[in-house]
N, C-alpha and C positions, 0 to 999 in steps of 0.2 A: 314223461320226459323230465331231463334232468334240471332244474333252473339254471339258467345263466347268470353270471354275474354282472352282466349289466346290460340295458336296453335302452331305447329311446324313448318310450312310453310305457310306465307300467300303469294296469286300468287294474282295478280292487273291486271284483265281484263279478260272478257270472251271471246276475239276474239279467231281465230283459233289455234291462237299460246297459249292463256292462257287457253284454256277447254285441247289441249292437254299436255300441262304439268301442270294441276291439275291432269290429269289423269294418268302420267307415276307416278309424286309422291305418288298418293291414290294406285299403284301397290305396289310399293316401300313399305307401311306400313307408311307413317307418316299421321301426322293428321293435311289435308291440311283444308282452307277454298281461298273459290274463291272469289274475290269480283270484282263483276260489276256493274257499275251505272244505265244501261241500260237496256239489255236484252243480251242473248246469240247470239253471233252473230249478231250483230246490223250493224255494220258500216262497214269496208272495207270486213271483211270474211262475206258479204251479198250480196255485192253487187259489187265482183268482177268478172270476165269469169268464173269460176266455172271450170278451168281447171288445172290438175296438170302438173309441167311443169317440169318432169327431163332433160328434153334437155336447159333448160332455164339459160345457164352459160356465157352467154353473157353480161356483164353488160354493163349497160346504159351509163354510159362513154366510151368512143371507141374513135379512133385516129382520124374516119372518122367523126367527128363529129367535130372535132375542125373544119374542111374545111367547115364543112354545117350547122353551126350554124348561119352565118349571115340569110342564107336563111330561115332558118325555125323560129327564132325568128320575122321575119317582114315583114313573109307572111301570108295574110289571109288565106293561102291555106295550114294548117300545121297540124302536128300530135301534135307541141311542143308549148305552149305559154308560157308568161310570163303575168301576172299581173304589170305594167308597174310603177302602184303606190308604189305597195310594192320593188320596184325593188332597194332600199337602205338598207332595211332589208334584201332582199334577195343577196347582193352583196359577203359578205362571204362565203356565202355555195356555191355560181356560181364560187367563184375563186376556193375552195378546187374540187369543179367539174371538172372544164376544166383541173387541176391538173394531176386529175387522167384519164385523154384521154392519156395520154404521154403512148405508147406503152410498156415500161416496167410496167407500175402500171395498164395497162390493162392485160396484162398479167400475172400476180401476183394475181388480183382480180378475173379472170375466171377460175386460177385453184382453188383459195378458193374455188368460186362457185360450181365450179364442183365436189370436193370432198365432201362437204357437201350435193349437190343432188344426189350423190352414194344411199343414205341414206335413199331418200325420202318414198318406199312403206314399206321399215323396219320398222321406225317410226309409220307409223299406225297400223302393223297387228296386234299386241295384243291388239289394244284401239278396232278396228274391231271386234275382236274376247271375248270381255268381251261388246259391243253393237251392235250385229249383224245386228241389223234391218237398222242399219246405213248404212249398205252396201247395200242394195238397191237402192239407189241414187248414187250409180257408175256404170258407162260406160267406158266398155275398148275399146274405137275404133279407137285411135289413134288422132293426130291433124296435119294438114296442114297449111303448111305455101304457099300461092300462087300467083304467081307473074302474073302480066298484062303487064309487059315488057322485053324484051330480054336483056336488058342492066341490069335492077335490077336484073333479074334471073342470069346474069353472076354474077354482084356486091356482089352474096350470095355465091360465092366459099370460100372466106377469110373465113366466120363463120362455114362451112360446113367444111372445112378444120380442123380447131379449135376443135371443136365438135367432130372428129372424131378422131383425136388426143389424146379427154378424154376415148374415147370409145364408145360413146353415140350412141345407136340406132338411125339411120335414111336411109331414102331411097328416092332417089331421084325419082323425078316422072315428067313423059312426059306428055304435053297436053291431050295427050287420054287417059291416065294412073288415071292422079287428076280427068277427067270429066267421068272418069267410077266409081271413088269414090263418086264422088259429083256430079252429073249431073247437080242441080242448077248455079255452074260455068262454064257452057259450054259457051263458046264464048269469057269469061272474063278473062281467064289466056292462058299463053305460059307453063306453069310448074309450078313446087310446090318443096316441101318437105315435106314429112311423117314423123313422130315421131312416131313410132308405139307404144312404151312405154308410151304413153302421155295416162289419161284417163280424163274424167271429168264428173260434176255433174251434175244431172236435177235440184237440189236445193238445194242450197248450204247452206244456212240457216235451213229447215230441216236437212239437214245431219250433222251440228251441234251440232243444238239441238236433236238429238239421241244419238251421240256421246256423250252427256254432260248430259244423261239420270241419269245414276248411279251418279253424281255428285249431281242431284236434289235431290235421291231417299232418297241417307243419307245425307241430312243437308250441303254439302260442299260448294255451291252454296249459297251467300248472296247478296242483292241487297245494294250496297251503295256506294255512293262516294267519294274515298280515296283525301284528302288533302292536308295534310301534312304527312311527315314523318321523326322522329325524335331518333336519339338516347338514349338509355337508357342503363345500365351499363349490363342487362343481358336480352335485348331485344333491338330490333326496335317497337317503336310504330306506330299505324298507326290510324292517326286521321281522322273521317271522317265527311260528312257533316252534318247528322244527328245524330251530336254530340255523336256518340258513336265510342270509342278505343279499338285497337285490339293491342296486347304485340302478336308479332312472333320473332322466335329465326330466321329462317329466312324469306325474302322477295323478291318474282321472280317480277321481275315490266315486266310487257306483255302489255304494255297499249296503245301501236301502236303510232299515233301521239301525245299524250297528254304524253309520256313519260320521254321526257327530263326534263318537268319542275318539276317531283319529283325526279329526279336521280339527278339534280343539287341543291335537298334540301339539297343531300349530300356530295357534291362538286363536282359531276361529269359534268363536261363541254361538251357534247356531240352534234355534229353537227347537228343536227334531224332535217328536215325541210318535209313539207308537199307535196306531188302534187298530187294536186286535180282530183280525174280520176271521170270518168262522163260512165254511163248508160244507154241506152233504150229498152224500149222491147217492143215487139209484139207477142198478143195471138194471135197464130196460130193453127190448130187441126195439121197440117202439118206444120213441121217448116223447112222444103226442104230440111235442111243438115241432114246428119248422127255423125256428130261427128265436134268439133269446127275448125274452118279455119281461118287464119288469110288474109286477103289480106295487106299484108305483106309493099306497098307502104304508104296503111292510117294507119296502124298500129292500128286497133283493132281486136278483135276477135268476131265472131258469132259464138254462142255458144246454140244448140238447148237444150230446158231446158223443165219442164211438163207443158203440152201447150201453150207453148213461146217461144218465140226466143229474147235473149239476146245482143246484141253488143255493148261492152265493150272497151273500150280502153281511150289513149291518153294522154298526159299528159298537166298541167296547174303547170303554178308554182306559188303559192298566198298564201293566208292567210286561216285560218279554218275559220277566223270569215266573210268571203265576203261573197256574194249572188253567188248561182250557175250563170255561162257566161251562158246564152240561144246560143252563137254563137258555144258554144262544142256540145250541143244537136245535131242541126243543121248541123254541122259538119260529125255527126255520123249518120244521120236521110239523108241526100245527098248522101252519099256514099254507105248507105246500100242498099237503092232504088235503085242506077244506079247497084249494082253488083247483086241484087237476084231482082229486077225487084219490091218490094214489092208495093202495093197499100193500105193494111191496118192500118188504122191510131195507132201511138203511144200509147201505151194502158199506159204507165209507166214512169217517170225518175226520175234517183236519181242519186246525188253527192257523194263524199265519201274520205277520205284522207288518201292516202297512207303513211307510215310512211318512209323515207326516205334520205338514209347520200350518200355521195358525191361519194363513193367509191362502192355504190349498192350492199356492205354487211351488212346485218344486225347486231346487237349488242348481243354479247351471249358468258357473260364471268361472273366471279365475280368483281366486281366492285371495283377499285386500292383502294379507300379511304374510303369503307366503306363491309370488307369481309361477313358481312352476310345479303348484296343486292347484288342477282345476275341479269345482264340484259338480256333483251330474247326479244325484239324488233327492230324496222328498218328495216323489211321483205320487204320493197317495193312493188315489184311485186309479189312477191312469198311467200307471209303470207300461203296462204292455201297450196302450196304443201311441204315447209319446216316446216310447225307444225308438223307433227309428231317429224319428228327426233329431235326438236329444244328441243321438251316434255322431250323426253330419253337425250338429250347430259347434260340438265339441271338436271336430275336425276343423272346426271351422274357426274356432279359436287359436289353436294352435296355430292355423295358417296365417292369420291375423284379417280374416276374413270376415267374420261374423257380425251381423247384421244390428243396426244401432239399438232397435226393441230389444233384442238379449236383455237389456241391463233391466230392465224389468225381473230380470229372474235372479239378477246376482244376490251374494249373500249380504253387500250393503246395505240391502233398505232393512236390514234389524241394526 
């Protein structure tokens, strides 16, 4: 379709977060257009676990992390690296990081968290319910978290604690409990934890692109990449590279890692740093699990998908523009072998950049310096199961609706 030259809302990116608030707005009655460089669905909502994660209120800063970060930064043996060169570029966002381990701003940031994943299946049922076929690609079977040592199965009372505190469905599970769910991990856990509310996708990229179906069907949907962004007395415009401008009255910017550097065209200084999460799969006819598991010590998830099995995790901290580590492949290709025994080679890998601030909340306010940009990015780990609600909370600004906790998420508190 051809771009218009002007609309009432223009949203910047099709990942998961920006097809679902094109879609709460086209409810709403305005007249959005989407704009993406790539495809629907390209980069982190393609190629992340495919799992939604309401139990997932635990941010990535934690107190126990100040004690174990020597080890896990300068061990080949680790869930967590660092890109070593960039480590001067990355020194600001490491300090506002370790910051926020201090037990009060962990604390502070997991009940944001949690108030916000209240939210999570709300968020999608009308976008469901106006593209049904989307729903085919969900699985309600819960996810596991599973441990291979008695010492880390104790170590996970403090979050279990936590968790259950917000309310959050979980159930704790004995050795013969997890290997009667999962037979594949017989021998290799002591225990687990069930999420039963947890569901996930066989394909997470399809289920997208269903969801983003009505967006195709009327014109909302345009392929191009946004530039610059500039004001104008009774518009934002939005310059793109195939030299054509779009005049929106407003601008949601959803554009996951590439976001900061339009939100500071408009003076927003926004912490946004990358980590690199890494991918592999194997076509399997049988992919052994029923539903995704984490072996909770490597810190990724296996995640069975349409005839494949996914394992997903880890984090890197570098730059977008490096070469994928072969040593994270490797990593996740070691691990997966020793726990499900696999023998079938790699059929797949992909890198992919999670969008990411210091405090492992995302960004989702109006913007202090410029009110008709609002931001909807920084999901981290949780782009795919916070799109929904993230769609409706942004609908919900515009309206001037939106609920007093939001400010918890605005770009203010930096």
């Amino acid at each position: 379709m051809k771009m218009p030259e002007r609309c009432e809302v223009a949203v910047i990116g099709a990942g998961a977060v920006g097809v679902a608030t094109a879609l709460w707005l086209r409810r709403q009655g305005y007249h959005v257009v989407l704009l993406e460089r790539d495809a629907v669905a390209a980069g982190a909502s393609y190629g992340n676990a495919g799992t939604f994660a309401p139990y997932g209120c635990m941010p990535i800063a934690q107190p126990g992390l100040l004690r174990d970060i020597p080890r896990l930064l300068f061990s080949a043996d680790s869930p967590l690296v660092v890109r070593w060169s960039r480590l001067p570029r990355l020194m600001p966002w490491l300090v506002r990081f370790l910051n926020q381990c201090r037990p009060h701003n962990f604390q502070r940031n997991a009940t944001a968290l949690a108030q916000l994943l209240q939210h999570t299946y709300e968020g999608y049922a009308p976008l469901l319910d106006e593209a049904p076929v989307a729903e085919k690609h969900l699985r309600h079977k819960g996810c596991i978290y599973a441990y291979s040592s008695l010492d880390s199965l104790r170590g996970a009372d403090g979050g279990y604690a936590l968790r259950d505190s917000f309310g959050i469905p979980q159930q704790r599970l004995s050795r013969d409990e997890l290997e009667a769910l999962e037979p594949a991990l017989a021998g290799k856990t002591v225990g687990g934890i069930l999420f039963p509310k947890s569901s996930h996708l066989d394909d997470p990229k399809r289920f997208f692109e269903d969801l983003a179906a009505p967006l195709l069907l009327d014109g909302t949907l345009c392929f191009s990449t946004v530039q610059r962004l500039v004001r104008r007395s009774n518009a934002l415009q939005l310059d793109c590279a195939d030299g054509h401008s779009l005049l929106a009255e407003r601008v949601v910017l959803c554009g996951g890692a590439w976001s900061a550097t339009l939100a500071q065209q408009l003076g927003d200084r926004i912490p946004l740093d990358t980590e690199r999460g890494y991918h592999i799969e194997f076509d399997l006819e049988d992919t052994l699990l029923e539903r995704p598991c984490c072996p909770v010590e490597s810190a990724f998830y296996m995640t069975p998908m349409a005839g494949r099995l996914r394992v997903a995790g880890t984090v890197e901290l570098g730059s977008i523009n490096d070469p994928a580590n072969p040593r994270r492949y490797e990593y996740l290709e070691q691990r997966v072998r020793r726990v499900l025994g696999l023998r079938q080679p790699v059929a797949r890998r992909w890198l992919g950049f999670r969008p990411s601030l210091p405090d492992s909340l995302p960004v989702i306010g109006v913007s202090p310096n410029e009110p008709r940009l609002i931001h909807a990015f920084g999901h981290q780990h949780l782009g795919l199961t916070l799109a929904g609600v993230t769609g409706q909370l942004v609908s919900q600004l515009i309206e001037g609706t939106a609920p007093a906790w939001l400010d918890a998420f605005s770009s203010r508190r930096f």
